[in-house]
Every structure is written in C-alpha cells, then in structure tokens.
C-alpha positions in Angstrom: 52.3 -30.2 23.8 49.2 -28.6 21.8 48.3 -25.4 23.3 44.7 -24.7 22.9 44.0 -22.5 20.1 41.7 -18.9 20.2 38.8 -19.0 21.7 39.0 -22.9 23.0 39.1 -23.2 26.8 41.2 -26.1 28.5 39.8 -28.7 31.1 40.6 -27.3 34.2 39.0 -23.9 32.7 34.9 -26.2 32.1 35.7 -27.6 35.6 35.7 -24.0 37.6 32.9 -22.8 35.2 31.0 -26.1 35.8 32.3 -25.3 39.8 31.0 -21.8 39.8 27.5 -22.7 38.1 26.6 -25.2 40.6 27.6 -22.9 43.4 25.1 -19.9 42.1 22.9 -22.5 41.5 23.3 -23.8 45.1 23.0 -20.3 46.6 19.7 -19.5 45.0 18.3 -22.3 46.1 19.5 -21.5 50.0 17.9 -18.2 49.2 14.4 -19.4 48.2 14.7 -22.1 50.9 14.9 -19.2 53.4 11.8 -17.8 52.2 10.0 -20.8 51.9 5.9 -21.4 52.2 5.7 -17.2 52.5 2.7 -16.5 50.9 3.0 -13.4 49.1 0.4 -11.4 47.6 2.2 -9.7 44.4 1.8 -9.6 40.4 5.7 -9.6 40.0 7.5 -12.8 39.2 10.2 -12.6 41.6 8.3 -12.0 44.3 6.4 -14.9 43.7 9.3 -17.1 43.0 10.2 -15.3 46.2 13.2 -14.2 45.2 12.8 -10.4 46.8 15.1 -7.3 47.4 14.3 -5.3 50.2 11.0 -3.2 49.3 11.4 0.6 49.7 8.8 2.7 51.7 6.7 4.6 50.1 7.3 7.9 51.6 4.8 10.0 49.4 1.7 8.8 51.7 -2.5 9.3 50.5 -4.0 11.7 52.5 -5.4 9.3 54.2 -2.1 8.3 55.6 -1.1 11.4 56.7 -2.4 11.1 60.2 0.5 8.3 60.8 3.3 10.5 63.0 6.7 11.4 61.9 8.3 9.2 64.7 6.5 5.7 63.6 7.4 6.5 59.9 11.1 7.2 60.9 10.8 4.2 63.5 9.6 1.6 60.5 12.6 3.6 58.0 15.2 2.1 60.3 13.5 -1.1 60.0 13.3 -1.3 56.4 16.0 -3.2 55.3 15.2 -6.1 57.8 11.6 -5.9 56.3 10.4 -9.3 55.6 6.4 -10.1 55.5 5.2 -12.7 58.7 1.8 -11.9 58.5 -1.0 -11.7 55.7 -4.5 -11.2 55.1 -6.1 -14.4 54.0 -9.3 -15.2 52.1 -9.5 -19.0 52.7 -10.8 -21.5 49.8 -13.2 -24.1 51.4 -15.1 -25.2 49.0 -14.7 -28.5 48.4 -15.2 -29.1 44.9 -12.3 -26.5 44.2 -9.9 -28.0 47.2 -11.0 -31.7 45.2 -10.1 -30.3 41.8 -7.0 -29.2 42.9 -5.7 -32.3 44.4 -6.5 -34.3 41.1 -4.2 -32.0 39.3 -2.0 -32.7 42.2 -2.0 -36.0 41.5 -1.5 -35.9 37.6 1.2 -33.9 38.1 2.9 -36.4 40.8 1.9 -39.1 38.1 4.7 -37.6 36.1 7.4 -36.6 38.7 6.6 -38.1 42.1 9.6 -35.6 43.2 7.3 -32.4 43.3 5.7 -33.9 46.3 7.4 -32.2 48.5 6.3 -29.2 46.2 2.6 -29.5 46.7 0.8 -26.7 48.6 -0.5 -28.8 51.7 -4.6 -29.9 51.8 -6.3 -27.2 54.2 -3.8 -24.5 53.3 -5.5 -22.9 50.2 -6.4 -19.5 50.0 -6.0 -16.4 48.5 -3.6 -13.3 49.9 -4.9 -10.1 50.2 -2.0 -8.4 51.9 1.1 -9.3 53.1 2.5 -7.2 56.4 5.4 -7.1 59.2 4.5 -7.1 62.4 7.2 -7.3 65.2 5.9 -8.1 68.5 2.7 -8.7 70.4 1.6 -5.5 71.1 1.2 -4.9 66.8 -0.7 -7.8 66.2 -3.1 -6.4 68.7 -2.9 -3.4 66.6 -3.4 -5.7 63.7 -6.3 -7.5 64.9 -7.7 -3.9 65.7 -7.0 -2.3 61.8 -8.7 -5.9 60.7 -11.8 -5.1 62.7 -11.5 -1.4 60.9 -11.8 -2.7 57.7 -14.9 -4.8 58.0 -17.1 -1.4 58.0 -14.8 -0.6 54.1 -15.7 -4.1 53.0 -19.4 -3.9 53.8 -19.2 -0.5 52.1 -18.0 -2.0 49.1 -20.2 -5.2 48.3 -22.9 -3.2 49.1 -24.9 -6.4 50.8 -23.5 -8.3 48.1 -22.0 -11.5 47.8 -18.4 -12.1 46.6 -18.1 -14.7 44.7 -14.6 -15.7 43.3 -14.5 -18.2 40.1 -11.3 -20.2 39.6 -10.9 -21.4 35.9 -7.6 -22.8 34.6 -3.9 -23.4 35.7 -1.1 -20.9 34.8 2.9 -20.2 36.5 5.1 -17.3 37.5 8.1 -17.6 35.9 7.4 -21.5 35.9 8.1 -21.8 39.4 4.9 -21.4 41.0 1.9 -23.2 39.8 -1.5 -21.3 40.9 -5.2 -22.0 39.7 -6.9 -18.9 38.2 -9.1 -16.6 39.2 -11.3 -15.9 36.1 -12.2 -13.3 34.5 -15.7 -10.8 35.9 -17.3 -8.3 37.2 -15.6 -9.9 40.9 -12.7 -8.7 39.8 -13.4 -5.3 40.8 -14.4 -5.2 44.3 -11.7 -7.7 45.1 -9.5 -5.7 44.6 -10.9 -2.6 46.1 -11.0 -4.9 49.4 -7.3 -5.5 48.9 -6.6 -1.6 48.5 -8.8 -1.0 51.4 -6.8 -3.1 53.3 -3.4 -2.0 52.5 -4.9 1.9 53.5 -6.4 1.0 56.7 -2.7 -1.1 58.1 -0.4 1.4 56.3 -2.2 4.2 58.5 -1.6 2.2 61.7 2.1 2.8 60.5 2.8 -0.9 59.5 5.0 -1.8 56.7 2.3 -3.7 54.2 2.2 -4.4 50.7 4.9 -2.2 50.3 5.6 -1.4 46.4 3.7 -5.0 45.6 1.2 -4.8 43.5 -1.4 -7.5 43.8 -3.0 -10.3 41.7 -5.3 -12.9 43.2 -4.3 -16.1 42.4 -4.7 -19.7 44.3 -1.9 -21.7 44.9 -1.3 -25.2 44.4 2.6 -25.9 43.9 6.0 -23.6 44.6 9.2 -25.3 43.6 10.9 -22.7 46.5 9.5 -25.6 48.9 12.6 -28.4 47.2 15.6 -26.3 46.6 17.6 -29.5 46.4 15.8 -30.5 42.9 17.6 -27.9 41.5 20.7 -30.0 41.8 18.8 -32.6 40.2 17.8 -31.0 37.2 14.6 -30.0 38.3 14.6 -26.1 37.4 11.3 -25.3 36.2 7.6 -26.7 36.2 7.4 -28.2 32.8 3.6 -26.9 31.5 2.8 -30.7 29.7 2.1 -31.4 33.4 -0.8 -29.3 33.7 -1.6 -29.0 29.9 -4.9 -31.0 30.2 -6.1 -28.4 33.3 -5.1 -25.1 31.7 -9.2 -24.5 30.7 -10.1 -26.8 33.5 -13.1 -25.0 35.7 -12.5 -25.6 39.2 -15.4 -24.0 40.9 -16.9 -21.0 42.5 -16.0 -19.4 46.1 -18.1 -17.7 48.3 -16.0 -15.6 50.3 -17.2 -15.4 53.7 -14.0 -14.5 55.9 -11.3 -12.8 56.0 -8.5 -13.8 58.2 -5.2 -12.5 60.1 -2.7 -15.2 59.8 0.5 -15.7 60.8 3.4 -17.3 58.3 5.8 -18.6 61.2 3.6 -19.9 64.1 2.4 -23.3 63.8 -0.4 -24.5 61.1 -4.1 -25.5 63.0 -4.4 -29.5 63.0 -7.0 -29.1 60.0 -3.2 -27.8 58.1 -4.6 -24.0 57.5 -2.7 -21.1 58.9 -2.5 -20.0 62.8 -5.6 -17.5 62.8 -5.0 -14.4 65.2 -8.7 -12.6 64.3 -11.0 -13.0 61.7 -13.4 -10.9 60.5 -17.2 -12.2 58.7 -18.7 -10.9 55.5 -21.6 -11.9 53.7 -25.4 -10.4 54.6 -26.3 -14.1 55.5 -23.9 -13.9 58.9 -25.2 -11.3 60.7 -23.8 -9.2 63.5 -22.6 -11.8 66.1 -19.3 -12.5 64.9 -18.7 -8.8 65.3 -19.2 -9.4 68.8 -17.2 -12.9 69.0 -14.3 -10.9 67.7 -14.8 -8.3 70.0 -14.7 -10.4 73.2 -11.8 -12.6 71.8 -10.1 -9.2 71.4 -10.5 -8.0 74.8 -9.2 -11.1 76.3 -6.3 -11.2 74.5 -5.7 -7.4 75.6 -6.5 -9.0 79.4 -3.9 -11.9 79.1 -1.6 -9.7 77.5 -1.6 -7.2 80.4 -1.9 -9.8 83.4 1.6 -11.3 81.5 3.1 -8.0 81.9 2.1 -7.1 85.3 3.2 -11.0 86.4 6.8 -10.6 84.8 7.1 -7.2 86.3 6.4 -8.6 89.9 9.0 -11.5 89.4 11.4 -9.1 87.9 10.7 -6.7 91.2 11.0 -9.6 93.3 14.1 -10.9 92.0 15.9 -7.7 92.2 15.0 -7.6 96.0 17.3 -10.2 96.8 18.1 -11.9 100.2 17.8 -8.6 102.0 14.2 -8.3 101.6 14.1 -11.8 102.7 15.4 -10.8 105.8 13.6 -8.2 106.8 10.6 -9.9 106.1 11.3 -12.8 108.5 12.3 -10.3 110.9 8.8 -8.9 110.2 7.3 -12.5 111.0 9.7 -12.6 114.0 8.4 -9.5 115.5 4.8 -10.5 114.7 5.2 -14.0 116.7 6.9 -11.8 119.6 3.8 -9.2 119.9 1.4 -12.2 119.9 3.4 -14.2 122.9 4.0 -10.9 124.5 0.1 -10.7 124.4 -0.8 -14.0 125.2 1.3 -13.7 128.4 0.1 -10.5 129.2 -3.5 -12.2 128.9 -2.0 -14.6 131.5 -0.6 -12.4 133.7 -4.4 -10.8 134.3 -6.0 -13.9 134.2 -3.7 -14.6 137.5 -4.5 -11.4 139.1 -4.6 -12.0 142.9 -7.5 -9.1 143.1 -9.4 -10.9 140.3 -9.0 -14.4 141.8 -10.4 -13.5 145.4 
C-alpha cells in the first residue's frame, strides 16, 4: 500500500475538513438566524451582518450623563452581557417613489435568483435607524416614550424651523451581506446626525443601554441575507454586485422626514407591514403643536392602564392568598346580617301585635 507522501492528505482527512467547514458554516448561519430582521443602526460591518459580540459600556459618561445614579449604572453593568437591542428609533420612508424604486430593484434582483426572496426587506418596513436600545419591561418603555418626547425640543433646536430632507442615490453592501440604498451626499448630512447623537444623550441619561460603542451611518435597507441562513448551504454566501450593477447611480428620491418613531423589533408588525409603534414624536414647522398634545394624552393613558393592571393583579393576588378562611368568615358575615334583619322584622311584629296598641 502507497502511503501518502509529505504534505498530501488522505480521504478520510478532506472528509472531516469538508465535515468541520460545513459545521462552522452551519453555526454561523444559526447565529445570524437568531438575530434576524434586527435593525441595527451601526457603520461597522459585523454589526450589520449582525454578527455582534456583546458591546461594552461606556463607563467614561458626558457631563451630561453624569446625573444618571451609581445604582442604575451598576444595575445595567450586570446586565451587559445579556445586552441585546429590542427597540430603536425609526425615521420611516413613505414616499412612494423611493418605496416604488426600491421594489423594481427588488425585482431585478429576484429576476436573477428568485431564492433571495425570502431575503427582501418586507413593503411598509423601510426606514432608517436612528438608535438602537434595550429596554426590559414595561415600566422602561414608558421611560422610553418619555426620553422620546425629551428629544423633540433637541430636534426642533437643531433644524432650526427647517425641513429635513434625506436624498437616497445609489445601491451599496456591508460586507456583501446587506444590501441598503444610499443616503447621498449634503448639507442633510449634518443635522442628521446631530439628531442621532441627540438621541443617544437624552436615553443614555435615563440610564438605558443605547447605541452603545456603535457608531452610526444612515442607510435604507432593502435586502439582508441574515433573513435565509439555509442559502448558505446552498452556495449562496454573498450578494453578488452584477445584481444591482445597473442601480449603483440609480436616484431613488427625496424624503421629507416628518416623524420619528419608538418601535419595537419583537412585538408584531402593524397590518400596513411597518414596525409596532409605542410613541411617536412630529417634526417639521408645517405640523404644528397638536401632536404634541396627541402624544401627551396617549401617554397618560398608557401610565392609567398600566397602573389599573397593577392595582387589579394586586387584588387577585390578595384575594387568592386569603383562601377558604376568608370565605368563611364572610358568609358567617352574611349569616349574621340575615339574622339581625329577621330578628328585626320579628321584633317589628311583635309591636305591631301589642295588646295596648291594638285596643
């Protein structure tokens, strides 16, 4: 028998390098699959692959986010290696010749490899992230909903009674694994992103974990090959650029931002296929101050229902631990209650049969 000479590798040698290639392979994918239509507001490639190690806090704080106490910064520590963003600050696209020219590049994409479907960032859904944040319960969205209200005074500040208007020219990827429109070059650029660091200072001193060590890039969405894992196994490792090649100067349109909303990643999309909306607050000199006051009232009911909930569930929990003996000493209670009021009815009789009275 031939032994295999230096350097040559023998049959059962390719089969467990072909084995443990295909199992990497296989556990990336699981691991963007868990992370999966997370829209995250970062300039890094990984992190838009969404491929993420667990960000760090920031423990050198602005001065502005030195009022936050020592216990809520030692309370979100413990929490930090669990961190993973479930809410974000959205600036939604609705103008419709930008949502029409993305679904025609959609489509010539799909043209080439109908297996990207699945791929596609869903019609209603596009927007661009401002900030990406944790929020555990529903006591800090409240809080959230509050620090989003805060910022709309910092975002008036900054336009100035100006309009924001965002022009998306041309296609580009990160890493060739998520396909986004871009936002052109301009003097928008600017106050864009002052909003964004606005809004990162105004959550960060509530004491939530957002936009920790991300930096951010606005960019608009269209395709993430996170969203089909199994294509990997097929072949299907990148987003080849021929399939956008006749869009990458394409001009796609102009957005006037109007709103910024609070959205959640987890809780089920609204029937129109855009995010589940917690608040929302209105920019823009042409809406006025009413929505201010929509906000407001949708606010305080929410803080309402929240504390009727509480105060319900506290009862049941109180009248649960009561038990049978409670129970019974109330329907002694009603016993008692039924005997004073025939003890008084037949005391009513007994004088009503009075021989004196009756004479």
């Amino acid at each position: 028998m031939e032994r295999p000479g230096a350097g040559a590798i023998n049959s059962n040698e390719c089969e467990n390098v072909s084995r443990e290639e295909e199992m990497s392979e296989e556990f990336e994918a699981d691991a963007m699959d868990s992370l999966k239509d997370m829209p995250f507001a970062t300039i890094d490639i990984k992190d838009d692959c969404e491929i993420t190690d667990a960000p760090h806090i920031n423990l050198e704080r602005s001065k502005e986010n030195e009022r936050i106490s020592k216990d809520q910064i030692k309370k979100r520590k413990k929490k930090q290696k669990g961190y993973q963003p479930n809410y974000f600050l959205s600036i939604p696209i609705t103008n419709k010749e930008i949502t029409r020219g993305i679904k025609i590049l959609q489509n010539a994409i799909l043209q080439q490899d109908e297996r990207l479907a699945k791929a596609m960032t869903s019609d209603g859904s596009f927007h661009i992230t401002l900030l990406v944040m944790q929020l555990l319960n529903e006591d800090e969205v409240n809080l959230g909903i509050g620090a989003l209200l805060e910022l709309k005074p910092f975002v008036e500040e900054i336009l100035q009674g100006k309009e924001l208007i965002l022009p998306f020219q041309g296609v580009d990827t990160f890493g060739n694994q998520v396909g986004f429109v871009k936002l052109a070059e301009g003097h928008h650029i600017n106050p864009l992103l002052e909003i964004a660091e606005a809004a990162k200072r105004t959550f960060q001193e509530k004491g939530f974990m957002a936009g920790e060590n991300r930096s951010f890039k606005p960019h608009l969405t269209f395709m993430k090959l996170s969203r089909t894992p199994w294509l990997r196994r097929k072949g299907v490792k990148k987003i080849d650029p021929k399939f956008y090649e006749k869009f990458i100067s394409h001009t796609f349109g102009e957005e006037m931002v109007h709103r910024i909303d609070l959205c959640s990643m987890l809780k089920k999309k609204q029937s129109n296929g855009y995010y589940h909306c917690e608040s929302s607050i209105v920019i823009g000199a042409k809406n006025g101050g009413e929505p201010d006051d929509a906000e407001l009232l949708r606010l305080s009911k929410r803080l309402v229902e929240n504390a009727v909930l509480k105060a319900v569930q506290q009862y049941l929990e109180e009248t649960q631990s009561r038990g049978k003996p409670a129970d019974g000493s109330s329907g002694k209670a009603r016993a008692a209650d039924r005997g004073g009021a025939d003890g008084d009815q037949s005391g009513r009789q007994e004088a009503h049969w009075t021989p004196g009275l009756n004479s």
